[in-house]
PDB file of N, CA, C and O in Angstrom:
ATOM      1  N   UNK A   1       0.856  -1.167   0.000  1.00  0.00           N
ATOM      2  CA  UNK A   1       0.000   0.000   0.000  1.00  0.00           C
ATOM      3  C   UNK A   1       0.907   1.237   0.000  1.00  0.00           C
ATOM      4  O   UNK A   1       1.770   1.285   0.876  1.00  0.00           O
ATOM      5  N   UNK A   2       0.829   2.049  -0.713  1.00  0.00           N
ATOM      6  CA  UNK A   2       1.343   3.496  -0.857  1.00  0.00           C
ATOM      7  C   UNK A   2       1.307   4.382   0.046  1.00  0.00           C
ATOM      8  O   UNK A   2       0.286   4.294   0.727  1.00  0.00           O
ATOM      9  N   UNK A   3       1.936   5.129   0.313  1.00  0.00           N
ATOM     10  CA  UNK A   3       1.564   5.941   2.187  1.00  0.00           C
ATOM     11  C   UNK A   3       0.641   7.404   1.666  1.00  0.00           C
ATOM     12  O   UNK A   3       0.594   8.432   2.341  1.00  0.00           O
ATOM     13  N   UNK A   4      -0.182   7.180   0.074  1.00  0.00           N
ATOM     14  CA  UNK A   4      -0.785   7.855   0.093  1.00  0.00           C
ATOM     15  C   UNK A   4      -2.699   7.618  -0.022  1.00  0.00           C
ATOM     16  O   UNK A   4      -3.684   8.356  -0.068  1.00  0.00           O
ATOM     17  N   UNK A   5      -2.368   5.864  -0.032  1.00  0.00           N
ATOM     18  CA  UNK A   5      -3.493   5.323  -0.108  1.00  0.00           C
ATOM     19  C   UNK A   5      -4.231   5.435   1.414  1.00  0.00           C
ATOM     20  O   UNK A   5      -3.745   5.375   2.544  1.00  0.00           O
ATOM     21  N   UNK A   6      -5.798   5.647   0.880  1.00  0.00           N
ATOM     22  CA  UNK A   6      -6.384   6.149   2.488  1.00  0.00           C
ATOM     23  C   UNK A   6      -7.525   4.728   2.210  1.00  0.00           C
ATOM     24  O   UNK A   6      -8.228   4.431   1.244  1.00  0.00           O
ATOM     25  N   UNK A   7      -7.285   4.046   3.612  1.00  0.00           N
ATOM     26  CA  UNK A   7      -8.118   3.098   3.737  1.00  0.00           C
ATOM     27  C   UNK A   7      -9.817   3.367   4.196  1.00  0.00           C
ATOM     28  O   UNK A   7     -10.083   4.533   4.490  1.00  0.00           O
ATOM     29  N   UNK A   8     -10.708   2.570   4.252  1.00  0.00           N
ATOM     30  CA  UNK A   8     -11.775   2.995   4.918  1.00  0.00           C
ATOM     31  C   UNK A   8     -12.183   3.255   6.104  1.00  0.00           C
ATOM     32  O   UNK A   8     -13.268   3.615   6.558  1.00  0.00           O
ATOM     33  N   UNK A   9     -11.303   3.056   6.497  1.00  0.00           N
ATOM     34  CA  UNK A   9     -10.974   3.721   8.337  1.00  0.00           C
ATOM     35  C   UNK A   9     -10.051   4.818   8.834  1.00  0.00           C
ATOM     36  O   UNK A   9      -9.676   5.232   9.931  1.00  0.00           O
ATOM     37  N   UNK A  10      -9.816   5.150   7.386  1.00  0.00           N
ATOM     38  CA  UNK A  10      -9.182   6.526   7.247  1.00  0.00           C
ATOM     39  C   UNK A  10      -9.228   7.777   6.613  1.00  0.00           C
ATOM     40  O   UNK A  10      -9.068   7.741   5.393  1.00  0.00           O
ATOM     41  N   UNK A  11      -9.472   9.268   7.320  1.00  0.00           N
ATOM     42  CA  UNK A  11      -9.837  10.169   6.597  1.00  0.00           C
ATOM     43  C   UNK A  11      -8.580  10.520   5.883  1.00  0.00           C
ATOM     44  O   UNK A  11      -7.381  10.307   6.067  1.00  0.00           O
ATOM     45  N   UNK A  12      -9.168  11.020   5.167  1.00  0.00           N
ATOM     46  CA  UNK A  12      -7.661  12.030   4.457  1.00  0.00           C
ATOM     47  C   UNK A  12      -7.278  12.840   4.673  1.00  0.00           C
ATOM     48  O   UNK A  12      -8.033  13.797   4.505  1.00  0.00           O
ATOM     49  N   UNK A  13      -5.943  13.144   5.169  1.00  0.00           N
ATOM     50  CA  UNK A  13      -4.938  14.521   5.739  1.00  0.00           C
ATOM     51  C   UNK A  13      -5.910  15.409   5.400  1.00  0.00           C
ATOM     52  O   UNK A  13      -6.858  15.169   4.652  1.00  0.00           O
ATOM     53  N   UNK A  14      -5.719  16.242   5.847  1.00  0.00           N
ATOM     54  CA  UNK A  14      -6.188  17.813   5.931  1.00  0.00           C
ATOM     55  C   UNK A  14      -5.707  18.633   6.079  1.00  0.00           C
ATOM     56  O   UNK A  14      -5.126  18.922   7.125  1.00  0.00           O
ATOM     57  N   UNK A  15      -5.814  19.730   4.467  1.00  0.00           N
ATOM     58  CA  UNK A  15      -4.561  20.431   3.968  1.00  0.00           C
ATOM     59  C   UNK A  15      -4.490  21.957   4.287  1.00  0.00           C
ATOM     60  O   UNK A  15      -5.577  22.530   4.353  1.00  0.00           O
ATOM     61  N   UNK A  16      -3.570  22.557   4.457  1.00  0.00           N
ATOM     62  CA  UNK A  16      -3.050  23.710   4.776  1.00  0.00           C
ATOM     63  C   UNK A  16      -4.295  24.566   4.617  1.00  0.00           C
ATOM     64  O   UNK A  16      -4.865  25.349   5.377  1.00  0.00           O
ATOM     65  N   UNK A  17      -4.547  24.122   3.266  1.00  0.00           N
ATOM     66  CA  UNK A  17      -5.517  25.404   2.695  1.00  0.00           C
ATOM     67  C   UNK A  17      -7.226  25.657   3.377  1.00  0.00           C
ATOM     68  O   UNK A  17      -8.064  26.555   3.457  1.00  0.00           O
ATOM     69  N   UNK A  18      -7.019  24.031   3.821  1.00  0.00           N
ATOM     70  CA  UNK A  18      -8.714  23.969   4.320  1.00  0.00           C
ATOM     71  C   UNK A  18      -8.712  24.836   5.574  1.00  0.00           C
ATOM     72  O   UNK A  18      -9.568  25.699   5.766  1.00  0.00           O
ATOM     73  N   UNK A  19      -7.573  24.535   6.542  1.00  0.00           N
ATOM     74  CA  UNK A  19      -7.083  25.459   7.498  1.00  0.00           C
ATOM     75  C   UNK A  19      -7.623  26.595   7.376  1.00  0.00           C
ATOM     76  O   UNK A  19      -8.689  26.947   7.880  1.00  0.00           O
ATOM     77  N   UNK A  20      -6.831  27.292   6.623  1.00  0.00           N
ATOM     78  CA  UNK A  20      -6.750  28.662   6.352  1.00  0.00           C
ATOM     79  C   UNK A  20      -7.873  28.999   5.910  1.00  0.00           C
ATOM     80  O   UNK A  20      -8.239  29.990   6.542  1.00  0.00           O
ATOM     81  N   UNK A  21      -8.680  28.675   5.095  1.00  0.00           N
ATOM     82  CA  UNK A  21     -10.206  29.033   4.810  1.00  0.00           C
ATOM     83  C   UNK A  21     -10.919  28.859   5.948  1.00  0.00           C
ATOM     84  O   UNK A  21     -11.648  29.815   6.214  1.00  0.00           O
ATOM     85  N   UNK A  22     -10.942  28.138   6.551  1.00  0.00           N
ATOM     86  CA  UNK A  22     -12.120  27.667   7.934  1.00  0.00           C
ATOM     87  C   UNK A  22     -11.590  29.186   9.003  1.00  0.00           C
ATOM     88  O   UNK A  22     -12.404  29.886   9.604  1.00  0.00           O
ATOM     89  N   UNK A  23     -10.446  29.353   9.011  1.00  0.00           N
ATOM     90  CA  UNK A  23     -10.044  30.110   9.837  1.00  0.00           C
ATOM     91  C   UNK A  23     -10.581  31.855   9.679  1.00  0.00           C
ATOM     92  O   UNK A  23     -11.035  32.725  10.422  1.00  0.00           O
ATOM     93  N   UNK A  24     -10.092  31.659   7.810  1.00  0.00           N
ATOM     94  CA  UNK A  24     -10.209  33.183   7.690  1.00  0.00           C
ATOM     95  C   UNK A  24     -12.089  33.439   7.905  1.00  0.00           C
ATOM     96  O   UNK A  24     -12.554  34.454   8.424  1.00  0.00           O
ATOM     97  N   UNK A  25     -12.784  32.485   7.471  1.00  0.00           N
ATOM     98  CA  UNK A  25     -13.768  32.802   7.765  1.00  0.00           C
ATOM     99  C   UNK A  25     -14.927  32.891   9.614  1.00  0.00           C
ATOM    100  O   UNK A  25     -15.843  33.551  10.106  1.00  0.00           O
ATOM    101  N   UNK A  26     -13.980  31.686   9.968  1.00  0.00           N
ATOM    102  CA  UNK A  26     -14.595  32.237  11.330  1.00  0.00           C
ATOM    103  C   UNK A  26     -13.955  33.188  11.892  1.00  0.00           C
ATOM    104  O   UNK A  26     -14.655  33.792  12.705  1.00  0.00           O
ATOM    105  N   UNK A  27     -12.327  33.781  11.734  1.00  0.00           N
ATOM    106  CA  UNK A  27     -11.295  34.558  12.745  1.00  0.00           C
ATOM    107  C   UNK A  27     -11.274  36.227  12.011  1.00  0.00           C
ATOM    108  O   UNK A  27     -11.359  37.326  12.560  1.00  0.00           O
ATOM    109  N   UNK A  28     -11.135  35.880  10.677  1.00  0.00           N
ATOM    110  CA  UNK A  28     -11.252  36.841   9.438  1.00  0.00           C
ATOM    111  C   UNK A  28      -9.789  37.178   9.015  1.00  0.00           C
ATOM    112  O   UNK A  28      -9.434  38.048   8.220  1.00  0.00           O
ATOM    113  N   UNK A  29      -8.933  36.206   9.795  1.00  0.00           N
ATOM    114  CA  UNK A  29      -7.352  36.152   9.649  1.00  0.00           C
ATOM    115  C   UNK A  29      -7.147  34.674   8.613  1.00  0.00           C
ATOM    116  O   UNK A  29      -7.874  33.689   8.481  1.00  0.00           O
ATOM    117  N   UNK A  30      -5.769  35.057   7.955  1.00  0.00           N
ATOM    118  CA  UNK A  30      -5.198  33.730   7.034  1.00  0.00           C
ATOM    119  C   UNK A  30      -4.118  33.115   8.020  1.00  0.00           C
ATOM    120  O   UNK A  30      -3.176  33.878   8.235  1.00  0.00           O
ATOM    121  N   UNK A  31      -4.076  32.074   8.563  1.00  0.00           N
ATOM    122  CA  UNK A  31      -2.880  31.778   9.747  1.00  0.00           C
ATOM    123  C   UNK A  31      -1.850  31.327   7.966  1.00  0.00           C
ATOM    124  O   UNK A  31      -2.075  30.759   6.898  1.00  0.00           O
ATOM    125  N   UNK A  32      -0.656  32.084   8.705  1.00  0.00           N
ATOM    126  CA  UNK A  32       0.576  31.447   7.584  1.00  0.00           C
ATOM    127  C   UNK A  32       0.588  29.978   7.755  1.00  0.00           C
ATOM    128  O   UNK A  32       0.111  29.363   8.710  1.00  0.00           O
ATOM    129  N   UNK A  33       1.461  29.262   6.251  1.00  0.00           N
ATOM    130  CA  UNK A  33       1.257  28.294   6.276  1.00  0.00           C
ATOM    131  C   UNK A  33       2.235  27.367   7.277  1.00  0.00           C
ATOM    132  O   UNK A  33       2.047  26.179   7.541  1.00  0.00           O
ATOM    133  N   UNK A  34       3.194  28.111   7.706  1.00  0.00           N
ATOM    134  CA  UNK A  34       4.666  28.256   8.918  1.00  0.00           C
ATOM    135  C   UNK A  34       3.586  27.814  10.435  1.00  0.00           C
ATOM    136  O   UNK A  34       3.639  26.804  11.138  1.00  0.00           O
ATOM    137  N   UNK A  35       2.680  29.009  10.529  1.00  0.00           N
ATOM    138  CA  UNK A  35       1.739  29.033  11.729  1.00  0.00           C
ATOM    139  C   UNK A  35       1.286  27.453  11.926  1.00  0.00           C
ATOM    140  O   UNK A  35       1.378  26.767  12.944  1.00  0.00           O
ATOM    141  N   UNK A  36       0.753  27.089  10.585  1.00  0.00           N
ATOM    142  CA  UNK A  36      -0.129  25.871  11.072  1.00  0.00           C
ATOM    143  C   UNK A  36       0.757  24.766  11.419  1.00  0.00           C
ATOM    144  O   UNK A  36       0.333  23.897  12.181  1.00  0.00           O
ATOM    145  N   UNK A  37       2.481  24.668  10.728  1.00  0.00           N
ATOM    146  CA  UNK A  37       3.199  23.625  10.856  1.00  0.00           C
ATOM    147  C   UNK A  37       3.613  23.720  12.533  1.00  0.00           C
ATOM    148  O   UNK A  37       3.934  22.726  13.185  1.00  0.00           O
ATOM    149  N   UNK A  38       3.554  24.863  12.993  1.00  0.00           N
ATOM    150  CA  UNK A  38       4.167  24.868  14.458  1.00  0.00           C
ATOM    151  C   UNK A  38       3.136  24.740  15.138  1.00  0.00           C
ATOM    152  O   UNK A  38       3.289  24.568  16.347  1.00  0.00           O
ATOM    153  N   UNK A  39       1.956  24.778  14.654  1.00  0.00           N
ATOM    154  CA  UNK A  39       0.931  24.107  15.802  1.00  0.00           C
ATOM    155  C   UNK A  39       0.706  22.731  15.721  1.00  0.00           C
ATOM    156  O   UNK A  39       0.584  21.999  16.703  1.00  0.00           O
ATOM    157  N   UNK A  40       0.652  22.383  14.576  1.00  0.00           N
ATOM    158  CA  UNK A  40       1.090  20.538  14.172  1.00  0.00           C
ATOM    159  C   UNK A  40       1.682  20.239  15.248  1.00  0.00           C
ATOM    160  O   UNK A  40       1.180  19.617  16.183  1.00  0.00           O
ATOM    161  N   UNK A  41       3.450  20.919  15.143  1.00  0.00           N
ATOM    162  CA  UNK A  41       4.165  20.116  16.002  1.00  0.00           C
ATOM    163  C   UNK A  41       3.383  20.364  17.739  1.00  0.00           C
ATOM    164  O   UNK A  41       3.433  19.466  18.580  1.00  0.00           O
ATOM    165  N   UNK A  42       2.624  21.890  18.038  1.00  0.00           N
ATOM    166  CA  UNK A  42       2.706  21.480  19.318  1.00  0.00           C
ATOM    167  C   UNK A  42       1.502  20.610  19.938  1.00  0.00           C
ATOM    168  O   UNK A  42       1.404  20.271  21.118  1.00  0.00           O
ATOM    169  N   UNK A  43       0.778  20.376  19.091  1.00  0.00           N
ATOM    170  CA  UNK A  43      -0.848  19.878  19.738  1.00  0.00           C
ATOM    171  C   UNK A  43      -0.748  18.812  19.022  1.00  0.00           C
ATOM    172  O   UNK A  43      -1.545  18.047  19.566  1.00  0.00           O
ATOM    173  N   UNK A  44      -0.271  18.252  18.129  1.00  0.00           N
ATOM    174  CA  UNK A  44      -0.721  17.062  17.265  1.00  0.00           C
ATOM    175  C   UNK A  44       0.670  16.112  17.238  1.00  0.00           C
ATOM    176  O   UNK A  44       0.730  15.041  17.842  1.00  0.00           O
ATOM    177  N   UNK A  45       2.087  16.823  16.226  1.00  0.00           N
ATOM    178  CA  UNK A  45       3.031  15.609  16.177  1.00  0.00           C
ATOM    179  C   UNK A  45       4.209  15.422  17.290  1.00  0.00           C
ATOM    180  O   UNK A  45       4.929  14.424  17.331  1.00  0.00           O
ATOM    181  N   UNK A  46       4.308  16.619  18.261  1.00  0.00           N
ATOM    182  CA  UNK A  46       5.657  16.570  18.891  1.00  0.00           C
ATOM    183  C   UNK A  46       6.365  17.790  18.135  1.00  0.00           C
ATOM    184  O   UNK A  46       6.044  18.335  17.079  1.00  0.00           O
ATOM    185  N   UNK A  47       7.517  18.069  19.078  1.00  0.00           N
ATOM    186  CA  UNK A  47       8.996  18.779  18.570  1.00  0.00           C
ATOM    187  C   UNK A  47       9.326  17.958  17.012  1.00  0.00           C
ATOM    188  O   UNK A  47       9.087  16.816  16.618  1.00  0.00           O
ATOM    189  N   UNK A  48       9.843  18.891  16.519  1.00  0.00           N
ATOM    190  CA  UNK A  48      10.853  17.652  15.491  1.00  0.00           C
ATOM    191  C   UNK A  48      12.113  17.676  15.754  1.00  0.00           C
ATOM    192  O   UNK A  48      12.934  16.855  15.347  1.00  0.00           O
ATOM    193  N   UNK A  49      12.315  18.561  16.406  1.00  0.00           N
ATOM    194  CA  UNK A  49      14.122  18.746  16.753  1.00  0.00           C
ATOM    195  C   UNK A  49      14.523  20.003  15.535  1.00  0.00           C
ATOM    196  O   UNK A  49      15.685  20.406  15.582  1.00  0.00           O
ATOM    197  N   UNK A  50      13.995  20.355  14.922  1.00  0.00           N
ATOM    198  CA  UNK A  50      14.167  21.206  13.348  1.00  0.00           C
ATOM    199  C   UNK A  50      14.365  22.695  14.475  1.00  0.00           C
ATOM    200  O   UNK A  50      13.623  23.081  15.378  1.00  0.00           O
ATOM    201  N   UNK A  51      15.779  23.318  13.922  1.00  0.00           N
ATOM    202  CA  UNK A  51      15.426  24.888  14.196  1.00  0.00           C
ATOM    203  C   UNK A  51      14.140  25.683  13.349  1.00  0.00           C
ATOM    204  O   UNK A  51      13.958  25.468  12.150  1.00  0.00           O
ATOM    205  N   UNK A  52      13.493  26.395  13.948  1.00  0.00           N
ATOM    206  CA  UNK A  52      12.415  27.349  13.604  1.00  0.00           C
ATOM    207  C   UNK A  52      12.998  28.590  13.707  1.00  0.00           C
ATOM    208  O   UNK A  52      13.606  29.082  14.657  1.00  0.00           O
ATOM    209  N   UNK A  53      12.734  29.060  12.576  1.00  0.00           N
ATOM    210  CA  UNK A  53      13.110  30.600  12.681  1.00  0.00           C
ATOM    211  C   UNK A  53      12.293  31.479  13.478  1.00  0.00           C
ATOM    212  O   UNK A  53      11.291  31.269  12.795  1.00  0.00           O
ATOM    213  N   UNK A  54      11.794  32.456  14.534  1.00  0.00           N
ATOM    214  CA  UNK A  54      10.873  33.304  15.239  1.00  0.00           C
ATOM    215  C   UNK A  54      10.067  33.169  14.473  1.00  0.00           C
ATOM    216  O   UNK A  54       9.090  32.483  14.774  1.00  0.00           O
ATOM    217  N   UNK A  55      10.167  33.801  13.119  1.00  0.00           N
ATOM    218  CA  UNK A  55       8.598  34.503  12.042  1.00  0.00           C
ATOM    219  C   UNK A  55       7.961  33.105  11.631  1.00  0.00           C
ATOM    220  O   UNK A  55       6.786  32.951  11.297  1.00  0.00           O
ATOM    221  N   UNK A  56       9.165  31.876  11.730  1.00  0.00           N
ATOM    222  CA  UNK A  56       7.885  30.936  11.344  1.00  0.00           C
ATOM    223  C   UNK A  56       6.994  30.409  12.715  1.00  0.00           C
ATOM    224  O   UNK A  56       6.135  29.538  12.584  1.00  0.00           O
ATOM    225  N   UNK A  57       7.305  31.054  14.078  1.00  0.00           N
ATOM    226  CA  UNK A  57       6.209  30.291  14.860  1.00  0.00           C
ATOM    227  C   UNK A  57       5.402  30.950  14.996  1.00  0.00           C
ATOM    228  O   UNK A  57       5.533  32.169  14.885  1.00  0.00           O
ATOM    229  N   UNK A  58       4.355  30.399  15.268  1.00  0.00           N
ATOM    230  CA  UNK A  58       2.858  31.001  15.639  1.00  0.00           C
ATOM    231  C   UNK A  58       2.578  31.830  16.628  1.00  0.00           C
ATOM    232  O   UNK A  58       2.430  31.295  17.727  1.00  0.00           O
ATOM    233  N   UNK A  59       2.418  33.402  16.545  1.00  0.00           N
ATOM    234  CA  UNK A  59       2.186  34.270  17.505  1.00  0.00           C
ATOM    235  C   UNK A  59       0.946  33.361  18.833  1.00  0.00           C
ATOM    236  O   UNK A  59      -0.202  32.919  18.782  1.00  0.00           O
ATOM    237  N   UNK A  60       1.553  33.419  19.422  1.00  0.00           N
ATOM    238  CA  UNK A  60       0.485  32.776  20.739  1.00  0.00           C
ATOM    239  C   UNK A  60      -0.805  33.482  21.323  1.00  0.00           C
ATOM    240  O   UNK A  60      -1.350  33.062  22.343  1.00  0.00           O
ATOM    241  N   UNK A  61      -1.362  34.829  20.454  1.00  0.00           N
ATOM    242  CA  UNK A  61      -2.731  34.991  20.467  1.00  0.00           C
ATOM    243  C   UNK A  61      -3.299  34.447  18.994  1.00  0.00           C
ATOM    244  O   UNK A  61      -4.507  34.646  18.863  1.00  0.00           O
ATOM    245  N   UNK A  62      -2.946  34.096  18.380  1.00  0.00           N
ATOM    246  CA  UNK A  62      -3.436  32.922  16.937  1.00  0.00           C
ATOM    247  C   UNK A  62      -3.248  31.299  17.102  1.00  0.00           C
ATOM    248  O   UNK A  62      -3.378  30.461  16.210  1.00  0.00           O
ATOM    249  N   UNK A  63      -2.886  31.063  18.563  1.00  0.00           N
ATOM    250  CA  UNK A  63      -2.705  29.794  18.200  1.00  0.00           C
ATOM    251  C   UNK A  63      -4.149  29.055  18.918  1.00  0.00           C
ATOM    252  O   UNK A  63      -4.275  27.854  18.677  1.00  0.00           O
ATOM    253  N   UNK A  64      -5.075  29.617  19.654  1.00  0.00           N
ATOM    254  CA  UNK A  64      -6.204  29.189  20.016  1.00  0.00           C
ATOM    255  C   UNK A  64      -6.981  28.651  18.367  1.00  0.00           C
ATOM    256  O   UNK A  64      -7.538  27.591  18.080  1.00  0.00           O
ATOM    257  N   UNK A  65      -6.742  29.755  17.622  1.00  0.00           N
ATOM    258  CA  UNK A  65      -7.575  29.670  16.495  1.00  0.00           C
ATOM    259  C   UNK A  65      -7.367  28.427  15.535  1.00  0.00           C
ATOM    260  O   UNK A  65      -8.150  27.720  14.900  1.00  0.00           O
ATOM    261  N   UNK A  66      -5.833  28.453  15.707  1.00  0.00           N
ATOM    262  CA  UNK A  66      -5.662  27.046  14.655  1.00  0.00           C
ATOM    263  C   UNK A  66      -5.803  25.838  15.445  1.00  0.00           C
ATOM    264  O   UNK A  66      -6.147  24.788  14.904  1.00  0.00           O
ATOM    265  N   UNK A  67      -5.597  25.901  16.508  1.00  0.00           N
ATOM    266  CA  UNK A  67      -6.273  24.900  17.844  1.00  0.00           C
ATOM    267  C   UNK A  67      -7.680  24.195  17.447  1.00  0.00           C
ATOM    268  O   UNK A  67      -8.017  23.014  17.358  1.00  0.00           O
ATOM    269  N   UNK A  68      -8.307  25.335  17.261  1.00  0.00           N
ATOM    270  CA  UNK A  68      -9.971  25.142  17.075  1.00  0.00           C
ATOM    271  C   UNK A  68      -9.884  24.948  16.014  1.00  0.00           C
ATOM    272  O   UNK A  68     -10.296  23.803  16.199  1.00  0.00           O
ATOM    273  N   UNK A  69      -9.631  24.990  14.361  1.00  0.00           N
ATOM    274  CA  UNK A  69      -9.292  24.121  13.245  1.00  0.00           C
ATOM    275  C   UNK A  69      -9.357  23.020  13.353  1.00  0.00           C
ATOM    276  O   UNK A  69     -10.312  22.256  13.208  1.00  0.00           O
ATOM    277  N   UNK A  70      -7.928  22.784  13.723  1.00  0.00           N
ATOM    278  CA  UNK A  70      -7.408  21.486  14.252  1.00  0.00           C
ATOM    279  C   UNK A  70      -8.892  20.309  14.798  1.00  0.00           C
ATOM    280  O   UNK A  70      -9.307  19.255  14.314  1.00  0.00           O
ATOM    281  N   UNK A  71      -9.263  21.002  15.801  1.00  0.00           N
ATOM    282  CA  UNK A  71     -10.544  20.248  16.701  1.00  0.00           C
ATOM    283  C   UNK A  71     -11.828  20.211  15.625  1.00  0.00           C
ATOM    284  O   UNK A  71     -12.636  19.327  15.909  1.00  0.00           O
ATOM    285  N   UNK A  72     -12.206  21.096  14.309  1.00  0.00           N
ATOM    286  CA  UNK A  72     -13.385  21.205  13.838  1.00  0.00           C
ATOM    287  C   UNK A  72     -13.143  20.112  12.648  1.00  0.00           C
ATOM    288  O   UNK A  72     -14.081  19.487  12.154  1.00  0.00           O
ATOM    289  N   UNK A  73     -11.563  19.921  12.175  1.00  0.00           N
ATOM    290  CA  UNK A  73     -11.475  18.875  10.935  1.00  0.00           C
ATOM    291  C   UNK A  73     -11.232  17.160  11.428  1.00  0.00           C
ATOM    292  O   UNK A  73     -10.733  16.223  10.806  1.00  0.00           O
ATOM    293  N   UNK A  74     -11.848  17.246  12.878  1.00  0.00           N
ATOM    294  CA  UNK A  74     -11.295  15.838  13.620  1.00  0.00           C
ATOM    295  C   UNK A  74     -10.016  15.429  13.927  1.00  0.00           C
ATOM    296  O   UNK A  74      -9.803  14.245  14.186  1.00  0.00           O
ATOM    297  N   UNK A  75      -8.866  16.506  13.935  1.00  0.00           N
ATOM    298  CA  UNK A  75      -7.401  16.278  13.863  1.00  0.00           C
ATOM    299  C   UNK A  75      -6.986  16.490  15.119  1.00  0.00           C
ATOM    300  O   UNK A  75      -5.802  16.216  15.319  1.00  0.00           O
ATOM    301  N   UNK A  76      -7.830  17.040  16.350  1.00  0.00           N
ATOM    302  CA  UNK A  76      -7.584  17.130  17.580  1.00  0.00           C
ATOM    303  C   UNK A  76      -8.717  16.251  18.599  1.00  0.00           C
ATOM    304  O   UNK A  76      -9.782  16.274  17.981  1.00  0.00           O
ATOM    305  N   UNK A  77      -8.841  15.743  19.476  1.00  0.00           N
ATOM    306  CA  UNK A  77      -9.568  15.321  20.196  1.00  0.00           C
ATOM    307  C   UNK A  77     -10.552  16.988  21.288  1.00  0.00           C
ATOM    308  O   UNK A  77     -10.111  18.076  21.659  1.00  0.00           O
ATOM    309  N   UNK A  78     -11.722  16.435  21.396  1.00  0.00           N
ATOM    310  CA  UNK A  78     -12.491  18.044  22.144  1.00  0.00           C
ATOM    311  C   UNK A  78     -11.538  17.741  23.544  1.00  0.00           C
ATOM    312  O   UNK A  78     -11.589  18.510  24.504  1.00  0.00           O
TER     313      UNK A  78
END
């Protein structure tokens, strides 16, 4: 099986862009696409050990918002 094949017990990733639309419309902000990878790592995959530059992490009054993303596409537990 291909690691892009999605079985029937599996949704399919959920992409940057859906993010950012769900967001701009409930927040009226676009979270960068930097923002959403550093909330990945902190609510969903772990550290990666990767240096982050400042501008790519997520200002910490935007990170509730991609939080609540996260929780509305099933990618976080409530």
């Amino acid at each position: 099986m291909s690691p892009t094949t999605v079985t029937a017990n599996q949704d399919p990733p959920v992409a940057d862009l859906d993010i950012q639309e769900w967001i701009q419309g409930r927040y009226g902000f676009v979270p960068h696409p930097f923002w959403i990878s550093h909330c990945r790592e902190l609510y969903l995959e772990g550290p990666t050990g990767q240096p982050r530059r400042p501008w790519h992490e997520c200002p910490p009054e935007k990170r509730s918002a991609v939080k609540e993303a996260f929780r509305h596409f099933g990618m976080l537990a409530e």
